[in-house]
HTML snippet that shows the backbone in 3Dmol.js (N, CA, C, O; Angstrom):
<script src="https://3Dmol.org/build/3Dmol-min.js"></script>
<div id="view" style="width:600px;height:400px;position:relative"></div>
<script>
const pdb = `
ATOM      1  N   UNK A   1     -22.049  -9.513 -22.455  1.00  0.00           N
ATOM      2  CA  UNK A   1     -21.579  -8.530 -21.502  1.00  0.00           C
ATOM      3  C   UNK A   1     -20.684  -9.232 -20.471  1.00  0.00           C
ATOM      4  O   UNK A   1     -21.157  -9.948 -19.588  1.00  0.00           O
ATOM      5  N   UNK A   2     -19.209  -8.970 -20.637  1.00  0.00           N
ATOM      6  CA  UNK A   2     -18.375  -9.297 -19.373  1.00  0.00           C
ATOM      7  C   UNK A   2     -19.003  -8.860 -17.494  1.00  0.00           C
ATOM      8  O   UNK A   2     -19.702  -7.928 -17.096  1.00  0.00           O
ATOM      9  N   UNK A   3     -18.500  -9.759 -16.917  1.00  0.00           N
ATOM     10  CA  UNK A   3     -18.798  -9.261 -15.593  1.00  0.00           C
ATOM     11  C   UNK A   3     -17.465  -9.321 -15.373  1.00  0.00           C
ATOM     12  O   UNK A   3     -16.567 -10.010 -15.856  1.00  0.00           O
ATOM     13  N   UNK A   4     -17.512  -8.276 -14.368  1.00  0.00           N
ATOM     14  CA  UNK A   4     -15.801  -7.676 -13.658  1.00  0.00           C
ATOM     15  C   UNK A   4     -15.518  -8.738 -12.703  1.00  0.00           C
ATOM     16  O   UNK A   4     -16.439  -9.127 -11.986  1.00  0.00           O
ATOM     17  N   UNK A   5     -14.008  -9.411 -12.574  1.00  0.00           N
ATOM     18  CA  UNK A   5     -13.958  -9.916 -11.822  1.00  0.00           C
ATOM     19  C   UNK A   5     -13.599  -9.476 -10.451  1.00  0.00           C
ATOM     20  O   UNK A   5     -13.779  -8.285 -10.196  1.00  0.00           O
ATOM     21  N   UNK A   6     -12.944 -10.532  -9.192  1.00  0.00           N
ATOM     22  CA  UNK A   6     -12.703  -9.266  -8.096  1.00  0.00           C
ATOM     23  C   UNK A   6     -11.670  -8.385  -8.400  1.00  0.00           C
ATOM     24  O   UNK A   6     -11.106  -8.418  -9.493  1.00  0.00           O
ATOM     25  N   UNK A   7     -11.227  -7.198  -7.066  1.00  0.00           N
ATOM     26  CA  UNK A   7     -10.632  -6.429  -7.721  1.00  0.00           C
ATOM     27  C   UNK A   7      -9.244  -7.019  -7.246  1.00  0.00           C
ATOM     28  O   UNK A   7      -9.134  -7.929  -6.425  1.00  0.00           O
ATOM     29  N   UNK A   8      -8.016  -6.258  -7.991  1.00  0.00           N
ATOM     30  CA  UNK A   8      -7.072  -6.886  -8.267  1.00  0.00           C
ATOM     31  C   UNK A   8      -6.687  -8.069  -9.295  1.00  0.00           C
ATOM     32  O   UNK A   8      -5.563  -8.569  -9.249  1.00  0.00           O
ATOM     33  N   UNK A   9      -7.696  -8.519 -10.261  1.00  0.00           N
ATOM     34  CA  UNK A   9      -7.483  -9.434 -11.131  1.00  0.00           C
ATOM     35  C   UNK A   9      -7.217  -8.767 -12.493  1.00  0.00           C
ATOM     36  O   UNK A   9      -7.162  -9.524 -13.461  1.00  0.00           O
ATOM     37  N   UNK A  10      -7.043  -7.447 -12.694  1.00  0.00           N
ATOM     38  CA  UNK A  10      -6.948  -6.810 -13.897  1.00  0.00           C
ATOM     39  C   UNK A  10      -5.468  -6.746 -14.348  1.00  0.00           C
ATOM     40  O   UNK A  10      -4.569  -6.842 -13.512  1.00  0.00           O
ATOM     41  N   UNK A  11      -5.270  -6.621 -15.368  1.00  0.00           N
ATOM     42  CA  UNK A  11      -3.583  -6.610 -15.939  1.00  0.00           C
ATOM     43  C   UNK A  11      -3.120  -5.200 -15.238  1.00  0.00           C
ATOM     44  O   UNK A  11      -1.913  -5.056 -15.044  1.00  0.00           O
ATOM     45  N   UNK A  12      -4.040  -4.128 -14.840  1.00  0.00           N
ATOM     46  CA  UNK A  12      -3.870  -2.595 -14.268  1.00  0.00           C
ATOM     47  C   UNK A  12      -3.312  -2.707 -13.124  1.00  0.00           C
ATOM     48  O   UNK A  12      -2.499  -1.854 -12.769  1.00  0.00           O
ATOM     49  N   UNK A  13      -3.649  -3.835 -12.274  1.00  0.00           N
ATOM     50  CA  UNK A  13      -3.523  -4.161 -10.646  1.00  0.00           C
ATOM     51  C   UNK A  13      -1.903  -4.099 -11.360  1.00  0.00           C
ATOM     52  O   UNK A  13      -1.356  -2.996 -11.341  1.00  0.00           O
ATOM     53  N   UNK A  14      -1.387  -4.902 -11.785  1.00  0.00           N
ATOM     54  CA  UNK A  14       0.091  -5.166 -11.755  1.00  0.00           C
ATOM     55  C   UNK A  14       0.963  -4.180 -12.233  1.00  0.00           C
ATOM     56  O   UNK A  14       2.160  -4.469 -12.248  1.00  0.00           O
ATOM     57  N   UNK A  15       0.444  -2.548 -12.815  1.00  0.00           N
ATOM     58  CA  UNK A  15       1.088  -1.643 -13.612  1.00  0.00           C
ATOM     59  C   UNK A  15       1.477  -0.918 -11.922  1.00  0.00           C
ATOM     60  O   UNK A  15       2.629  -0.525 -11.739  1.00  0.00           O
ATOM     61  N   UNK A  16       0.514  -0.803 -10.860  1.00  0.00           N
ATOM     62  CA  UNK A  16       0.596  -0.446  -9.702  1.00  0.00           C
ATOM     63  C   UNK A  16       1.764  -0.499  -9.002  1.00  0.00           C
ATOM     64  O   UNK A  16       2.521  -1.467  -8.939  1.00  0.00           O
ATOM     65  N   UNK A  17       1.977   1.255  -8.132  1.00  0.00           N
ATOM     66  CA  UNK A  17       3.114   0.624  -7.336  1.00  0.00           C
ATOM     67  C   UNK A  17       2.644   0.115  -6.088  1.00  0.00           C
ATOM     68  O   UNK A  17       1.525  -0.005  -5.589  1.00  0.00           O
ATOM     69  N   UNK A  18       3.603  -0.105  -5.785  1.00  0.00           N
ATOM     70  CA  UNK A  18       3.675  -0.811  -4.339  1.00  0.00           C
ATOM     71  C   UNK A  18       3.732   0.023  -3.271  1.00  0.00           C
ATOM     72  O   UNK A  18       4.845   0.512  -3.078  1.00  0.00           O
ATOM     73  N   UNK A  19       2.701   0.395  -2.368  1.00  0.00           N
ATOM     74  CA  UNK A  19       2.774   0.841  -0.840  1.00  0.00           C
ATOM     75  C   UNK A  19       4.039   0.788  -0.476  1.00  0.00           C
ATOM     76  O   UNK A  19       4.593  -0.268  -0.783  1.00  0.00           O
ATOM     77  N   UNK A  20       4.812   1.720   0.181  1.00  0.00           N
ATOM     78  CA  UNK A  20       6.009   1.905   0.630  1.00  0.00           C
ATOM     79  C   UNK A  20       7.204   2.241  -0.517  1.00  0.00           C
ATOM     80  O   UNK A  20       8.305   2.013  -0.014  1.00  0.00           O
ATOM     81  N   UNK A  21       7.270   2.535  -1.378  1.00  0.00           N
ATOM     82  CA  UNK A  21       7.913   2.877  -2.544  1.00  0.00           C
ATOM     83  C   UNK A  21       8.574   2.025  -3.340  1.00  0.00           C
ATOM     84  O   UNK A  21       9.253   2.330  -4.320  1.00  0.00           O
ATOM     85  N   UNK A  22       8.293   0.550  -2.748  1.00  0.00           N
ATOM     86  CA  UNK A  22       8.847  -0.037  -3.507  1.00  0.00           C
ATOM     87  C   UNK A  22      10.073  -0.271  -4.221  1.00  0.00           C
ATOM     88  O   UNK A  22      10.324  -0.643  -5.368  1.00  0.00           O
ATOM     89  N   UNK A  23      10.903   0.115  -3.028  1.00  0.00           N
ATOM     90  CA  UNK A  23      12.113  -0.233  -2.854  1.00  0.00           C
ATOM     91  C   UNK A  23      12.898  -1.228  -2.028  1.00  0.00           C
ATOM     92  O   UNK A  23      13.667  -1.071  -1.079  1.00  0.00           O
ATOM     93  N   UNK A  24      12.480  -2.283  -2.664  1.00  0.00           N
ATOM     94  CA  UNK A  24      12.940  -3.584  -2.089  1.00  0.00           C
ATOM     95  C   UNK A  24      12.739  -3.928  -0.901  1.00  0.00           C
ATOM     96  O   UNK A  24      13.189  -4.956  -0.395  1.00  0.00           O
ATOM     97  N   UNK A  25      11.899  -2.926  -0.229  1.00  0.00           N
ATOM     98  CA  UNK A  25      11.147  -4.002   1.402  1.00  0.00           C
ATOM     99  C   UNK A  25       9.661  -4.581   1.546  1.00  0.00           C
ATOM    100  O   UNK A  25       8.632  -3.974   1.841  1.00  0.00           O
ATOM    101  N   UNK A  26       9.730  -5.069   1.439  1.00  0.00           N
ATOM    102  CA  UNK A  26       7.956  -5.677   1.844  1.00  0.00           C
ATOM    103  C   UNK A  26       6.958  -4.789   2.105  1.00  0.00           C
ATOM    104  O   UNK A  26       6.941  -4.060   3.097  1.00  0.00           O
ATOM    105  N   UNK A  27       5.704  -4.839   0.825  1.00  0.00           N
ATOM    106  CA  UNK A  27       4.913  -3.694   1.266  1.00  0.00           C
ATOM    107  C   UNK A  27       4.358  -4.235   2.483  1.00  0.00           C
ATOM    108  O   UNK A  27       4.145  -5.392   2.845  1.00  0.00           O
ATOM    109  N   UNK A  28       4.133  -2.842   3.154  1.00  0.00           N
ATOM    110  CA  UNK A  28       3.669  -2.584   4.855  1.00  0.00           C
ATOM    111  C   UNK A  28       2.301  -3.326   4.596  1.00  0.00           C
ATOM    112  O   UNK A  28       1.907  -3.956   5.577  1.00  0.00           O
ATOM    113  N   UNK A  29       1.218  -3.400   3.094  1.00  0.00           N
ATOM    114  CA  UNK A  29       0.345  -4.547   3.587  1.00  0.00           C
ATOM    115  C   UNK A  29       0.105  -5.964   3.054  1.00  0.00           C
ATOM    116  O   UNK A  29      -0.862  -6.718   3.162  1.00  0.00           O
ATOM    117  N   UNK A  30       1.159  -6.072   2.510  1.00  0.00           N
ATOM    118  CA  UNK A  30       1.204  -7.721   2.167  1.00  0.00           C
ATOM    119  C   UNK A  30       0.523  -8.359   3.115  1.00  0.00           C
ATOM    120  O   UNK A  30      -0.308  -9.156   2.678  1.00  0.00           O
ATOM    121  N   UNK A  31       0.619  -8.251   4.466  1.00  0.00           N
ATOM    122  CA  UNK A  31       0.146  -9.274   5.509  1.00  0.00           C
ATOM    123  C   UNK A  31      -1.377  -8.525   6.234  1.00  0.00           C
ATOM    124  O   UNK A  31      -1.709  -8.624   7.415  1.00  0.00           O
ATOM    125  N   UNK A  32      -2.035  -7.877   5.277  1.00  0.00           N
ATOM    126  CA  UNK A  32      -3.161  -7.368   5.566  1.00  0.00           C
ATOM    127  C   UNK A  32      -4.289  -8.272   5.836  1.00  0.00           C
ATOM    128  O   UNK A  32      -4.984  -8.205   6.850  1.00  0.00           O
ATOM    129  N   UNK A  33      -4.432  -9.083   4.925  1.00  0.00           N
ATOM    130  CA  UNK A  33      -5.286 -10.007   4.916  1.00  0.00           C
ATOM    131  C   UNK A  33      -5.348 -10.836   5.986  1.00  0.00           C
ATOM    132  O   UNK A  33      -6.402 -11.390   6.297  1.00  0.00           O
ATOM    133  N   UNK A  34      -4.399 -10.971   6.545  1.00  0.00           N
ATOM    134  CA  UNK A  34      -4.095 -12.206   7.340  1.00  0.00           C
ATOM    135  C   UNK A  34      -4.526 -11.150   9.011  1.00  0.00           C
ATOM    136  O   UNK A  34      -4.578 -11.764  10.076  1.00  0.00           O
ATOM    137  N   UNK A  35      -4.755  -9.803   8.980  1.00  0.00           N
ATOM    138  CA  UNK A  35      -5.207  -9.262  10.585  1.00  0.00           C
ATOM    139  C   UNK A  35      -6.430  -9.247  10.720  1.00  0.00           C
ATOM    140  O   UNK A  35      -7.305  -9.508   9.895  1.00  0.00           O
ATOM    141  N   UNK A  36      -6.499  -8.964  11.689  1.00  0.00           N
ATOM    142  CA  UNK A  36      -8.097  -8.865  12.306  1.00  0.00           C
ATOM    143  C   UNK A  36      -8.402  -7.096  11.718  1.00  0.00           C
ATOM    144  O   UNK A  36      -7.546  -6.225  11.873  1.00  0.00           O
ATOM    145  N   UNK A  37      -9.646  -6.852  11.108  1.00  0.00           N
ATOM    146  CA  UNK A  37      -9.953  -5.395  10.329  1.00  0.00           C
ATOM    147  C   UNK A  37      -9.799  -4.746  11.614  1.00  0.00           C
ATOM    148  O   UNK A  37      -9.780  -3.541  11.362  1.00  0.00           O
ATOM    149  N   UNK A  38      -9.685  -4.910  12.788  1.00  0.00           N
ATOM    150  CA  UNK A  38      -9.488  -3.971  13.961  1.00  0.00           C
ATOM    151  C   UNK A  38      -8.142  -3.570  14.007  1.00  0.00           C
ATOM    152  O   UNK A  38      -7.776  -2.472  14.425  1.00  0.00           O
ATOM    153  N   UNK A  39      -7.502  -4.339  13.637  1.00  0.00           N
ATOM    154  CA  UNK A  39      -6.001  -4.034  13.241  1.00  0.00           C
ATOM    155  C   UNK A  39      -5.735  -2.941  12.240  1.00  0.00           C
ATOM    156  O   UNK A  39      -5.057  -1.923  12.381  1.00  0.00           O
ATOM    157  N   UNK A  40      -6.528  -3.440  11.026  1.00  0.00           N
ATOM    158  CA  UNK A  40      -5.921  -2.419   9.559  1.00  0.00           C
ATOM    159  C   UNK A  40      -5.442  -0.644   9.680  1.00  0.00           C
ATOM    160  O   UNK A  40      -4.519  -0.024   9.151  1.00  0.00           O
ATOM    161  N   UNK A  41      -6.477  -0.245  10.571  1.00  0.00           N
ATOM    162  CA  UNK A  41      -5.872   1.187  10.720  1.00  0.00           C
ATOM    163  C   UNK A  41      -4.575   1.690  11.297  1.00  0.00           C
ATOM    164  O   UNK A  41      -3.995   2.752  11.071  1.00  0.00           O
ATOM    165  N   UNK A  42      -4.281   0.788  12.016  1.00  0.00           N
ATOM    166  CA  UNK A  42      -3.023   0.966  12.513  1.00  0.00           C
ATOM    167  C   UNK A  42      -2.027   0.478  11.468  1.00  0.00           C
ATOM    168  O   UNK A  42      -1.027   1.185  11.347  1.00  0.00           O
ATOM    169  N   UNK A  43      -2.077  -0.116  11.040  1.00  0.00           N
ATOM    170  CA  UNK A  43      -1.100  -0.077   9.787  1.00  0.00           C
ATOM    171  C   UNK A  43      -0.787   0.674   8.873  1.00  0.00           C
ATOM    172  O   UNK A  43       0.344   0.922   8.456  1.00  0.00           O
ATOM    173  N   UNK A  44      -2.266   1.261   8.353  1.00  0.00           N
ATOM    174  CA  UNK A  44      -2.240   2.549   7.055  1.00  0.00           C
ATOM    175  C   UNK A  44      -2.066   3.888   8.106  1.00  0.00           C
ATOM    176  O   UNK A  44      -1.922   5.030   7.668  1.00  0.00           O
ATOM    177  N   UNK A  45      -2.103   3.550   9.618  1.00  0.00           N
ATOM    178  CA  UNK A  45      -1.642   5.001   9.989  1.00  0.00           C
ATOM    179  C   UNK A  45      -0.065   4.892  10.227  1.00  0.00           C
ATOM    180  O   UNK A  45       0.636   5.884  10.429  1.00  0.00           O
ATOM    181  N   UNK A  46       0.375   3.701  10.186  1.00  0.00           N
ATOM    182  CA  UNK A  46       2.056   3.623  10.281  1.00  0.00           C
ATOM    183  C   UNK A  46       2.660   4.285   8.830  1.00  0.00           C
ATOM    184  O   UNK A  46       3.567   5.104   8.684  1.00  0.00           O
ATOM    185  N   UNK A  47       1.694   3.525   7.686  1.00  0.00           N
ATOM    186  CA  UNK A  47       2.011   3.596   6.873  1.00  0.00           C
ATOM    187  C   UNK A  47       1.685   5.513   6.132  1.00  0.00           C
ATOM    188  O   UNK A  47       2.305   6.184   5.308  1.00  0.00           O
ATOM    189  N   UNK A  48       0.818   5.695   6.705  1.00  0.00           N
ATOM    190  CA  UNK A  48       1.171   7.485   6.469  1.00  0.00           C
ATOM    191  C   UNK A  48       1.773   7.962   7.090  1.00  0.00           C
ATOM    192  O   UNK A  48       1.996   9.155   6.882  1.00  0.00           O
ATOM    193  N   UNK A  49       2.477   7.170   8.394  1.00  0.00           N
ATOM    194  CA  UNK A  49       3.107   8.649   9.111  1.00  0.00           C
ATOM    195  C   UNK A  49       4.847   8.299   8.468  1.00  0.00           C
ATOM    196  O   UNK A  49       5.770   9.107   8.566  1.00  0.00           O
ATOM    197  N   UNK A  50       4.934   7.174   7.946  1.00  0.00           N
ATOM    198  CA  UNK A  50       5.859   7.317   6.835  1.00  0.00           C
ATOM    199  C   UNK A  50       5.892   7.753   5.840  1.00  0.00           C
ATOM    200  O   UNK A  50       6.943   8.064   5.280  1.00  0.00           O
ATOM    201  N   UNK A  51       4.393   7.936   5.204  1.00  0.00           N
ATOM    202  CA  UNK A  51       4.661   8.498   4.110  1.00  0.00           C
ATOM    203  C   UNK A  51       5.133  10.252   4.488  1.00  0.00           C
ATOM    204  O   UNK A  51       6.120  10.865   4.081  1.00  0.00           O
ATOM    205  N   UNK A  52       4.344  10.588   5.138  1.00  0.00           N
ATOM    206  CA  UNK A  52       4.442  11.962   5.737  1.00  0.00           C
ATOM    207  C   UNK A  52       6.280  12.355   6.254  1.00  0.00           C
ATOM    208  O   UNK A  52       6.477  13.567   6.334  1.00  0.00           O
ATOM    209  N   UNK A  53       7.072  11.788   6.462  1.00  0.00           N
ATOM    210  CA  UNK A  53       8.577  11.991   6.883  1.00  0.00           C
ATOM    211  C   UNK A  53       9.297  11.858   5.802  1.00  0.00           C
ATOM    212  O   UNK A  53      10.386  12.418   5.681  1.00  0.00           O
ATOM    213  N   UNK A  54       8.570  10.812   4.546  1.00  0.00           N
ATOM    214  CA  UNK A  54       9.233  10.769   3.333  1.00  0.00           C
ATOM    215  C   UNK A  54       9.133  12.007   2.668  1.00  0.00           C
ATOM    216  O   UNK A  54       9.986  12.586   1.995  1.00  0.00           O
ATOM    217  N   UNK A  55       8.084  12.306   2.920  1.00  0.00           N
ATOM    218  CA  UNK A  55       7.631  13.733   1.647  1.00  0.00           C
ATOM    219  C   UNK A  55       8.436  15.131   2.427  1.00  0.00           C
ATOM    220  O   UNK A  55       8.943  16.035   1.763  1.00  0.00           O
ATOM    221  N   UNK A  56       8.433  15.100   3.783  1.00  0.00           N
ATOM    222  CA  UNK A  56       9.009  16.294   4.694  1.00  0.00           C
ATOM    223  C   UNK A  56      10.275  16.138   4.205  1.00  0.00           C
ATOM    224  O   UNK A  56      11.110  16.987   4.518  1.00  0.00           O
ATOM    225  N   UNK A  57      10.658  15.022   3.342  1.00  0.00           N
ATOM    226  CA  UNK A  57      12.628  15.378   3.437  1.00  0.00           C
ATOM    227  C   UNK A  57      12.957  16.017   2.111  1.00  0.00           C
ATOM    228  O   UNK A  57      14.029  16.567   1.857  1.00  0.00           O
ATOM    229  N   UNK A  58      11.639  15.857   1.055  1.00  0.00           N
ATOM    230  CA  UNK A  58      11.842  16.665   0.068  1.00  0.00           C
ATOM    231  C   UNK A  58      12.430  17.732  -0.201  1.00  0.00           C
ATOM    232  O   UNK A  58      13.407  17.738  -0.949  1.00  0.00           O
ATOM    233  N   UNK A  59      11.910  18.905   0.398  1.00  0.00           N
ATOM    234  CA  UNK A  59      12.259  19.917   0.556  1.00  0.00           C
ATOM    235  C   UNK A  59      13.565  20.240   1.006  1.00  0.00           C
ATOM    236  O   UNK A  59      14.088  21.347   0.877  1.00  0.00           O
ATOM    237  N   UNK A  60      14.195  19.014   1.658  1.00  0.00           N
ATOM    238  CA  UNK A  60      15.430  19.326   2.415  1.00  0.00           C
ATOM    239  C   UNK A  60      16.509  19.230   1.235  1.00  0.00           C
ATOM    240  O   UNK A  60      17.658  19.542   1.547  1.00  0.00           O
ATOM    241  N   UNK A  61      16.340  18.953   0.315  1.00  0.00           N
ATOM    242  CA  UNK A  61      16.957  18.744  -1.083  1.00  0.00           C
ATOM    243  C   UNK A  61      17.640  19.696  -1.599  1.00  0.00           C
ATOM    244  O   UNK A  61      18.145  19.560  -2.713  1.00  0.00           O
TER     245      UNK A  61
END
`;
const viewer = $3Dmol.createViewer("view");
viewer.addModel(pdb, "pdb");
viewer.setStyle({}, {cartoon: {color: "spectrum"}});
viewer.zoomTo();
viewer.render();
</script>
């Protein structure tokens, strides 16, 4: 019986996109690891209130 390793070590992790669309800028959490967890929310709330202006321009299409 295999044991799972941590997560992100699967060939699946790499089929994944990338936070921020992945269009050639640095995902918003590459440098996650490196904050204090008192930090992290403020990032994934930067990072939705972008996602949220991306999806609002849809419609403008």
């Amino acid at each position: 019986m295999a044991v799972p390793g941590p997560p992100g070590t699967s060939d699946r992790a790499a089929e994944t996109t990338e936070p921020g669309g992945g269009t050639g800028g640095s995902s918003p959490f590459a440098d996650l690891t490196q904050l204090p967890v008192s930090e992290h929310v403020a990032v994934f709330e930067a990072e939705h209130a972008r996602l949220q202006r991306e999806l609002a321009t849809i419609d403008q299409v």
